[in-house]
C-alpha positions as CSV (number, residue, x, y, z in Angstrom):
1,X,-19.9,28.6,12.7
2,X,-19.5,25.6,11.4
3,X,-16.3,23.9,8.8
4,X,-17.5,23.3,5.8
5,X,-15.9,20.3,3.3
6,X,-12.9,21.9,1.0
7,X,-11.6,21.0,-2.2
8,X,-11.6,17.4,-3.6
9,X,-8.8,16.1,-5.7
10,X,-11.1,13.7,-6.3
11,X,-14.6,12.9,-7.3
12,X,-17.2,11.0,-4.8
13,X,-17.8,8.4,-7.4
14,X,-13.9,7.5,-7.5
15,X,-13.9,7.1,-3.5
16,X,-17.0,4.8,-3.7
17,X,-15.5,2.9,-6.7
18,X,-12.3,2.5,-4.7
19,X,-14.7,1.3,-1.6
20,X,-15.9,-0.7,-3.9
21,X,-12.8,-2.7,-4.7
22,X,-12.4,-2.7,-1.0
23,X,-15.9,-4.4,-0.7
24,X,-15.3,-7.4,-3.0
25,X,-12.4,-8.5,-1.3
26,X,-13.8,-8.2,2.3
27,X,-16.5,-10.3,0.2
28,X,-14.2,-12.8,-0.5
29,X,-12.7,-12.8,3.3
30,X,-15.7,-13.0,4.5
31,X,-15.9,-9.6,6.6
32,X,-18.8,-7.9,7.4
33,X,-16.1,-5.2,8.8
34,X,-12.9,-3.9,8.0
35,X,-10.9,-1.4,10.3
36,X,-8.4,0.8,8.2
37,X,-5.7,2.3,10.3
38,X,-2.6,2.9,8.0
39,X,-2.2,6.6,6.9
40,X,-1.7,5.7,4.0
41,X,-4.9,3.9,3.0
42,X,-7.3,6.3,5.2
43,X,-5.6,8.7,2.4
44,X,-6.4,6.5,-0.5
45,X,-10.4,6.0,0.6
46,X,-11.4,9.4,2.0
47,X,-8.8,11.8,0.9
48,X,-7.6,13.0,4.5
49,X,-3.5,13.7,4.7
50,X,-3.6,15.6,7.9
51,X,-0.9,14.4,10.5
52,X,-2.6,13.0,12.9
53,X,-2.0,9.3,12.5
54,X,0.4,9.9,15.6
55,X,-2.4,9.1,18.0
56,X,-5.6,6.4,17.7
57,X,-7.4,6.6,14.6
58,X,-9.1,4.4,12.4
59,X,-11.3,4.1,9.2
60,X,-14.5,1.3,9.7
61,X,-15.4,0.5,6.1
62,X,-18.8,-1.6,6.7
63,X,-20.3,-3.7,3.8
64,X,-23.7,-3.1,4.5
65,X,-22.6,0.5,4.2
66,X,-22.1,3.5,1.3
67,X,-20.0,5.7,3.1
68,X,-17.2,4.1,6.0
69,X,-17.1,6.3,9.3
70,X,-13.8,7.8,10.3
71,X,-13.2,7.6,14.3
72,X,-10.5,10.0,15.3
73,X,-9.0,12.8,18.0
74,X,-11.7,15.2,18.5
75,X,-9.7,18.0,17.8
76,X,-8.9,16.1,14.6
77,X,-12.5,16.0,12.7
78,X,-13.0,19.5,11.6
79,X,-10.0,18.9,9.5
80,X,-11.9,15.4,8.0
81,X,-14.6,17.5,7.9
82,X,-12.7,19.2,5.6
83,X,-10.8,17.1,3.6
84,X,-12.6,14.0,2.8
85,X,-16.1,13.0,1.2
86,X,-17.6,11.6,4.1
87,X,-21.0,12.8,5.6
88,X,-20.4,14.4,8.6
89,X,-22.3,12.1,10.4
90,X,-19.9,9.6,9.5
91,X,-17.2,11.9,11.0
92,X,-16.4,10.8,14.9
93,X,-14.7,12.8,17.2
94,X,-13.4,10.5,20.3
95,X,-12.5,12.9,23.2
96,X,-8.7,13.9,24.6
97,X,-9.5,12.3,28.2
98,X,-8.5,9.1,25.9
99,X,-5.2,10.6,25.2
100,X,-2.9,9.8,27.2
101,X,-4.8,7.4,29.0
102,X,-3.2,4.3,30.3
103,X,-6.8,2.6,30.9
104,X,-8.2,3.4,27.3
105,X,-7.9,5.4,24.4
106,X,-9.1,6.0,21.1
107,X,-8.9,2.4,19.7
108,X,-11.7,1.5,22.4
109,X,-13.8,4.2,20.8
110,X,-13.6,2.0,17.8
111,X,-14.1,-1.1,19.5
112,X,-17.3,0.6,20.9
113,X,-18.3,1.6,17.6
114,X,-18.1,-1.8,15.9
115,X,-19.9,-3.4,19.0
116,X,-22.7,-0.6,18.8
117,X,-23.3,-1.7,15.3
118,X,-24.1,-5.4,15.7
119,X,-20.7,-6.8,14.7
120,X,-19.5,-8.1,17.6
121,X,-19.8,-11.3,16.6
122,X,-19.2,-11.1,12.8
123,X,-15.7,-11.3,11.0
124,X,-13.8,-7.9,11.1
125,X,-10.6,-7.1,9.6
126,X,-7.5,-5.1,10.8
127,X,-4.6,-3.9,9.8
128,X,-2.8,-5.8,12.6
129,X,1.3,-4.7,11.4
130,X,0.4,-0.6,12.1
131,X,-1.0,-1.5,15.3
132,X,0.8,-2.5,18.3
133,X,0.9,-6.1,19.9
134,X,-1.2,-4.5,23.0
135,X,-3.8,-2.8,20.5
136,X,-4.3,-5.9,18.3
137,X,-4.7,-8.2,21.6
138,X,-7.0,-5.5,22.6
139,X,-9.4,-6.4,19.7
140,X,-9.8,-9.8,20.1
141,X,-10.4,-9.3,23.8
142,X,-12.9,-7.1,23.7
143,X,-14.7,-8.7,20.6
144,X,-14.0,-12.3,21.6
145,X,-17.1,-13.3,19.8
146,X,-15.9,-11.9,16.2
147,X,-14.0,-13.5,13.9
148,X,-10.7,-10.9,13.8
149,X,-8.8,-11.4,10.1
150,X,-5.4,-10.1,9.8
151,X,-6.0,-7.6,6.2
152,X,-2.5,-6.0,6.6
153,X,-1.5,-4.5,3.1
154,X,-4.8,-5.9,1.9
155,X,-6.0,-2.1,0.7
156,X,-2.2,-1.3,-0.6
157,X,-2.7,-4.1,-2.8
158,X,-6.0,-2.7,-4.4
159,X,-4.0,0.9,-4.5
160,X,-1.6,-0.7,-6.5
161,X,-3.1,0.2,-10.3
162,X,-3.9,3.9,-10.7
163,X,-6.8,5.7,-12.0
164,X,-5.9,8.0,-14.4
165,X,-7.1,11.1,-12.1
166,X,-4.4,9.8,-9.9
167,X,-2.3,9.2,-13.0
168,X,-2.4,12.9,-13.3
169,X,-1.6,14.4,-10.2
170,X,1.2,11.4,-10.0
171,X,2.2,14.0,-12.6
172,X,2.0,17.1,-11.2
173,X,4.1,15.9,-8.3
174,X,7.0,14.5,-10.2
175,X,7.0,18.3,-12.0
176,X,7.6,19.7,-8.7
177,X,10.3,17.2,-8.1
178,X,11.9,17.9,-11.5
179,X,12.0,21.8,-10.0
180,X,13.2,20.7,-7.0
181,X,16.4,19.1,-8.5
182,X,17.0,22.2,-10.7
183,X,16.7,24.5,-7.7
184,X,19.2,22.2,-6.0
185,X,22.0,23.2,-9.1
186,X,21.4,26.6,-8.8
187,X,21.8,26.5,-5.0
188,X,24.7,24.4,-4.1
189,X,27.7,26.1,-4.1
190,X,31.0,25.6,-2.2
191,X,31.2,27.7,0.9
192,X,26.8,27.4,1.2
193,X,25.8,25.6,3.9
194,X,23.5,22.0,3.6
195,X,20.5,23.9,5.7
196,X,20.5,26.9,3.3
197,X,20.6,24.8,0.3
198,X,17.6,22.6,1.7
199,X,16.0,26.2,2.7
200,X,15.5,27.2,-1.2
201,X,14.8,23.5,-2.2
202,X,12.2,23.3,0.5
203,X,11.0,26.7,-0.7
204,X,10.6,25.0,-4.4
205,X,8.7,22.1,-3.2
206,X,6.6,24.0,-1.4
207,X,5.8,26.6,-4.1
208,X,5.6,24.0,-6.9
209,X,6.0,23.8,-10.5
210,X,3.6,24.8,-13.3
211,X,0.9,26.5,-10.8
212,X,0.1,23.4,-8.7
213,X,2.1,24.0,-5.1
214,X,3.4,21.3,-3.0
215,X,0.6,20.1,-0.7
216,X,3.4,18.4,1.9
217,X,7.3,18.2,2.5
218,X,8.5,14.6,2.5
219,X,11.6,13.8,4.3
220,X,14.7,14.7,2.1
221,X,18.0,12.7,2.1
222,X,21.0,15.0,1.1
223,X,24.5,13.7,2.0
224,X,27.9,15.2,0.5
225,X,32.1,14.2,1.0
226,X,32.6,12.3,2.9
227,X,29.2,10.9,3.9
228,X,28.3,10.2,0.2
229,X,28.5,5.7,1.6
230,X,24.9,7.0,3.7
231,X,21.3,6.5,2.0
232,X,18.4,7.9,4.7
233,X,20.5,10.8,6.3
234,X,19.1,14.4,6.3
235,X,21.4,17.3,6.0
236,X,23.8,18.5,8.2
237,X,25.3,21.9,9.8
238,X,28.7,21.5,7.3
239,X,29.0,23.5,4.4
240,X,29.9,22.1,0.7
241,X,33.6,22.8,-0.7
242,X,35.2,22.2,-4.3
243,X,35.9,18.5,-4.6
244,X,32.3,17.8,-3.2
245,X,30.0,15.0,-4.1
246,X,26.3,15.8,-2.9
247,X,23.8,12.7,-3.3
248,X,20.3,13.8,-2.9
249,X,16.9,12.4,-2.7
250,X,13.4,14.0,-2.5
251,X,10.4,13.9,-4.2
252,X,7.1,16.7,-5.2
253,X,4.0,15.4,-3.1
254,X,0.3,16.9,-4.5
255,X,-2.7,15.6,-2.1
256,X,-0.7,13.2,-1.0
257,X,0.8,11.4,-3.8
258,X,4.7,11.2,-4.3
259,X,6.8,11.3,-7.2
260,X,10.7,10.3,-5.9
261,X,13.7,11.4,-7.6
262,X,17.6,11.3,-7.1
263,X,20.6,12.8,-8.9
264,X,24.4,13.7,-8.2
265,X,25.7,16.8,-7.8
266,X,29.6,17.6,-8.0
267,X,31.4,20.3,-6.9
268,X,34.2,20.5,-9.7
269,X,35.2,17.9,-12.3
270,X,33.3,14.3,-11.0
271,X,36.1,11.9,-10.3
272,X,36.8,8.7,-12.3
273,X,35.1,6.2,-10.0
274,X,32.2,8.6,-10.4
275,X,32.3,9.1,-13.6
276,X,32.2,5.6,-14.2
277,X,29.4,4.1,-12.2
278,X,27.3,6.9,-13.6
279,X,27.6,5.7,-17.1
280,X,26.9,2.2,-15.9
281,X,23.9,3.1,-13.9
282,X,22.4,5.0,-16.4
283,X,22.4,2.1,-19.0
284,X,21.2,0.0,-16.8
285,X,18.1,2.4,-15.4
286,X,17.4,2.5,-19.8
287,X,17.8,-1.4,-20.2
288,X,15.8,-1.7,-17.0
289,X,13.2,0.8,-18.2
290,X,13.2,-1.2,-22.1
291,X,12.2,-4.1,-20.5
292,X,8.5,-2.5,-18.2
293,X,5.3,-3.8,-20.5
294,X,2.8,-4.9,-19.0
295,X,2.9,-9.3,-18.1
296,X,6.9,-8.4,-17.2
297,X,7.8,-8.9,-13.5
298,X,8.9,-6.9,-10.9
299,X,12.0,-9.4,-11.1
300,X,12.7,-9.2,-14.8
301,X,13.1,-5.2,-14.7
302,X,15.3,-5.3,-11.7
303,X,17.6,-8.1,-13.3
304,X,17.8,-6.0,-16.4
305,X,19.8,-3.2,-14.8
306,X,21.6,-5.7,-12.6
307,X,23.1,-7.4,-15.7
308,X,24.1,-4.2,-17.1
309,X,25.8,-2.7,-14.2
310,X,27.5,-6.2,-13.4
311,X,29.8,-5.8,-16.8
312,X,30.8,-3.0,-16.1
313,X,32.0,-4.2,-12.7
314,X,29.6,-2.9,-10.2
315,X,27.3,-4.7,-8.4
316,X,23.7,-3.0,-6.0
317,X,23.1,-5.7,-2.9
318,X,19.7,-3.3,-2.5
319,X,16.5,-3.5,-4.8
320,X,15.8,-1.7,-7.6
321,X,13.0,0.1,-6.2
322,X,9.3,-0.2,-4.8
323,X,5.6,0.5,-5.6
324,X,5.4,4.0,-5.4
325,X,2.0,6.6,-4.5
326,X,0.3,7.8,-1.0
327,X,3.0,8.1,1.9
328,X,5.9,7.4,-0.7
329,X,6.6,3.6,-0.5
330,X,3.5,1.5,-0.9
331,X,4.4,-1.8,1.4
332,X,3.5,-4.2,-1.8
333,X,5.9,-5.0,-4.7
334,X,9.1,-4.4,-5.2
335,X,11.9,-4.5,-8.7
336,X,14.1,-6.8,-7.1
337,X,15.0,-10.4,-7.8
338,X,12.6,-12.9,-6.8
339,X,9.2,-10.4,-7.0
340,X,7.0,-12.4,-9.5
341,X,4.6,-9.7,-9.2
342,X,3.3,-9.0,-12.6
343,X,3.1,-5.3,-14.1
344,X,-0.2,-4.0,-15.1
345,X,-0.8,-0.7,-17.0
346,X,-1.2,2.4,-14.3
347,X,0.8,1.0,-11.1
348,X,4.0,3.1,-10.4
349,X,7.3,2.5,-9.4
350,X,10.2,4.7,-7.8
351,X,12.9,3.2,-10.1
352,X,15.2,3.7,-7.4
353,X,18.7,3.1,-8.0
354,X,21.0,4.5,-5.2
355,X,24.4,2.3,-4.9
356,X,25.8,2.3,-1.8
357,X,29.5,1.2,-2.7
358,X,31.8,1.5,0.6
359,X,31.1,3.4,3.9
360,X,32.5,6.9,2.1
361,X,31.2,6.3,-1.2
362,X,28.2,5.9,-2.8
363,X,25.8,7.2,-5.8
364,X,22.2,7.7,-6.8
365,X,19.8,8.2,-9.5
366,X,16.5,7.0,-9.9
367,X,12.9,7.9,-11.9
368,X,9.6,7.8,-10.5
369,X,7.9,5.8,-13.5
370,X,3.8,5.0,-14.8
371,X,3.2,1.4,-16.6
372,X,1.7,2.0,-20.0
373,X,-0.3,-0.4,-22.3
374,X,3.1,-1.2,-24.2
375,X,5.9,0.1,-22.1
376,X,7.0,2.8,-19.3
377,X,5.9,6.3,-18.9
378,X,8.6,8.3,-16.9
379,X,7.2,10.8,-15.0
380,X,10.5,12.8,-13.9
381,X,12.3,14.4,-16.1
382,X,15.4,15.9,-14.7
383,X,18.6,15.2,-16.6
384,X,19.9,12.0,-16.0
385,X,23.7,13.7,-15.7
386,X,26.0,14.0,-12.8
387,X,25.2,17.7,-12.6
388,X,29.0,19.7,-12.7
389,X,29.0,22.6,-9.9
């Protein structure tokens, strides 16, 4: 028997028009090839989210051609058989003596590929910062007649602006990630332990909100007393007790597509330091969210909320937050001072305010938000509240 292609979250016409956008700037580079190897991207231009980035893949997006082909682990093509749009003829399979292989491995396959096709000696891009140094030297000597053009980040820059199908499931995600956080208030108690609280919020992103399940688990950060000064920490084996402070970050994911959130939890009355950067933050995540319209800059929301929290005596050395879609963080803009990258309507942004204060203290809250024709859609919808244990 034979696999046959699954459900789409998107139409074939929005992958070719995304191609498309793809096309014009290889166009403009001059590149009869372009060699996608970032999850994240392979994701955007096919639809494929299976795990298997760990090992050589890599998506050849041709001019002269509709469709790209997708090279990959054997084992790995029934599931972008699966997944994705593509024809299965355009659906490789490289075999596992390349794994493991000191000599060659999958990469070479691709190299093969491109040189099979008459572009050995045209200009080809690649995504040079996911590969290693060996891999991208490995290119240019075995194509030392092509013109190789570093197109890192060129694709995330094109993923940038939404559709509004993407718009939508955007959506969907950031409802799971509202459920998420009101699972996480019903959960922690003192005396539970962090895994067993993660166990039911897990359970909730999985299940989903409004009869669309989670399609993936993102990492979640979850830190309590007196590792609340941590940001990128998972859980740990302790158990939360009354006085706790519990800062925790996760985010809904549907086909893909994250929608990040963060709140405080406290076990008992919040203390006054709490209490008080709280208040701060939240006027300056509204003041930061007044100013988004498109022609603003990534700059001018980020300095909104730093001039708000800086009266009140608090300062954030991090940014503000980051382009936000496929894979979580999309390696492009970010709200922080300096960014002159201008808003258009449909890009997104985890508004992510975590403030990391001293080694033992530290708060979050953040908003995963859409850019409107006048102004800011916010996509979660959680309380914005210290939420009292």
């Amino acid at each position: 028997m034979t696999i046959h292609r699954g459900p789409q979250a998107f139409p074939r016409t929005e992958y070719l028009g995304r191609l498309a956008e793809v096309k014009k700037e290889m166009s403009r580079r001059d590149l009869d090839a372009l060699v996608v190897t970032s999850a994240s991207d392979i994701t955007y231009l096919t639809g494929y989210t299976a795990l298997s980035g760990y090992v050589p893949q890599g998506l050849v997006v041709q001019i002269a051609e509709e469709e790209p082909t997708f090279i990959l682990r054997r084992m790995d093509a029934p599931a972008a058989i699966y997944e994705t749009f593509l024809d299965r003829t355009k659906i490789i399979g490289y075999p596992e003596a390349l794994i493991g292989n000191p000599d060659a491995d999958g990469y070479d396959t691709i190299i093969d590929f491109l040189l099979e096709s008459g572009l050995g000696n045209r200009g080809i891009g690649i995504e040079v910062s996911t590969l290693f140094f060996q891999t991208a030297e490995k290119f240019k000597s075995r194509l030392p007649e092509a013109r190789i053009v570093d197109c890192t980040h060129a694709v995330a820059w094109i993923r940038l602006v939404k559709s509004d199908r993407e718009i939508e499931i955007m959506r969907e995600a950031a409802a799971i990630s509202d459920a998420a956080i009101l699972r996480a208030a019903e959960v922690i108690r003192p005396g539970v332990r962090e895994a067993d609280a993660i166990a039911e919020i897990l359970g909730t992103l999985a299940r989903g909100a409004n009869g669309k399940p989670g399609t993936m688990i993102q990492q979640i950060g979850l830190c309590s007393s007196p590792r609340t000064g941590t940001c990128h920490i998972p859980w740990s084996e302790d158990v939360f007790r009354d006085g706790s402070q519990i800062n925790l970050e996760l985010g809904g994911v549907r086909y893909g597509y994250c929608a990040g959130i963060m709140r405080t939890f406290s076990i008992g009355a919040p203390s006054d330091r709490l209490r008080r950067i709280h208040d701060a933050e939240v006027a300056g995540l509204g003041a930061a969210l007044e100013t988004i319209r498109p022609g603003t800059t990534c700059s001018d929301v980020a300095n909104a909320f730093y001039r708000i929290i800086e009266k009140e005596g608090f300062r954030k050395e991090s940014r503000c937050g980051y382009a936000h879609g496929i894979g979580w963080l999309e390696p492009t803009a970010s709200l922080k001072d300096g960014d002159m990258t201008e808003l258009k309507a449909n890009m997104t942004f985890h508004l992510m305010l975590g403030n990391w204060i001293d080694e033992d203290f530290g708060y979050v809250i953040s908003e995963t938000f859409r850019v409107t024709d006048t102004g800011a859609e916010v996509l979660t919808s959680a309380p914005r509240q210290i939420f009292q244990i």
